[in-house]
N, C-alpha and C positions, 0 to 999 in steps of 0.2 A: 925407757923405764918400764920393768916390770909390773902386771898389777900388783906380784904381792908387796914391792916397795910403798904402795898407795894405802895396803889397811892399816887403819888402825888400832891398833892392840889395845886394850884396859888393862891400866897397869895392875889391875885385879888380878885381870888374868896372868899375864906374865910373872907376877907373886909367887904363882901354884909351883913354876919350876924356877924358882930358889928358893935354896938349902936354907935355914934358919942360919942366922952367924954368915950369909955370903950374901953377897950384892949382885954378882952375872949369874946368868940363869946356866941349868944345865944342858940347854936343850939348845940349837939355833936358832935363828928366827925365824927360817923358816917353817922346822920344824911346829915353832910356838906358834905359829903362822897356821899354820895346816890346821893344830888342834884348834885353836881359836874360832877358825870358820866351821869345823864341825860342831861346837859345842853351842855355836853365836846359832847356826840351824836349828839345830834343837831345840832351845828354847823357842825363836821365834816358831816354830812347828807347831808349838806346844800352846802357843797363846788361848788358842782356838778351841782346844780342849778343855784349859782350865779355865776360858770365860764361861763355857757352858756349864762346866758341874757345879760351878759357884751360883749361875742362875736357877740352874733347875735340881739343885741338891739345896740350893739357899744357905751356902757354908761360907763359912767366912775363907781370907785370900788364906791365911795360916794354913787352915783346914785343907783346902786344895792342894798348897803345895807340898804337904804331908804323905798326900795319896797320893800325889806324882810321883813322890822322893821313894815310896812303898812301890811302885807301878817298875819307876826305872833303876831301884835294887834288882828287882827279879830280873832283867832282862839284860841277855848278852850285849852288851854295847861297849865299844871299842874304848873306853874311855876310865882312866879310874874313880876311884873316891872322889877326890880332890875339885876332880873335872864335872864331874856331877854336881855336887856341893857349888861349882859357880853355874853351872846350866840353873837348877833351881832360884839363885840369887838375882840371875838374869832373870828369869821368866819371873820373878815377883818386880821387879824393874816393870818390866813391860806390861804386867799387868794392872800398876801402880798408875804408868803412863794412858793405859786405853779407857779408865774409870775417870780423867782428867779432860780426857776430849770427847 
């Protein structure tokens, strides 16, 4: 068995590639597989940044991931809209989870 038969996708993620009106996505799984772990990166990368400007800017999480979502517009990354928009969803996830523990 493959690792990538072992990750687990979010069917959040998987969402992104299907069409509204279809149910199978456009992309294969592995494909959705690849973007997944790039984007599942990203966020967790990111935790670290937006814990600190939340403490030392004293912003709320909103506020953070506003700047982030402004930071990772500007910058060429592999990745669309769409993909972005759940990277940001994620990193508020995570940073919901590190205020918890």
């Amino acid at each position: 068995m493959s690792d990538e038969s072992q990750i687990q996708i979010p069917r959040s993620f998987i969402d992104l590639f299907v069409p509204p009106g279809r149910v199978k996505p456009t992309e294969t799984r592995e494909v959705i597989a690849e973007r997944y772990e790039l984007c599942e990166d990203l966020a967790q990368g990111l935790v670290d940044t937006a814990e600190t400007q939340r403490w030392s800017l004293g912003i709320t999480t909103e506020d953070v991931l506003q700047r982030i979502a402004q930071g990772l517009a500007t910058m060429d990354l592999p990745m669309g809209e769409a993909e972005r928009g759940w990277v940001l969803s994620r990193l508020g996830e995570l940073i919901s989870d590190t205020r918890g523990a």
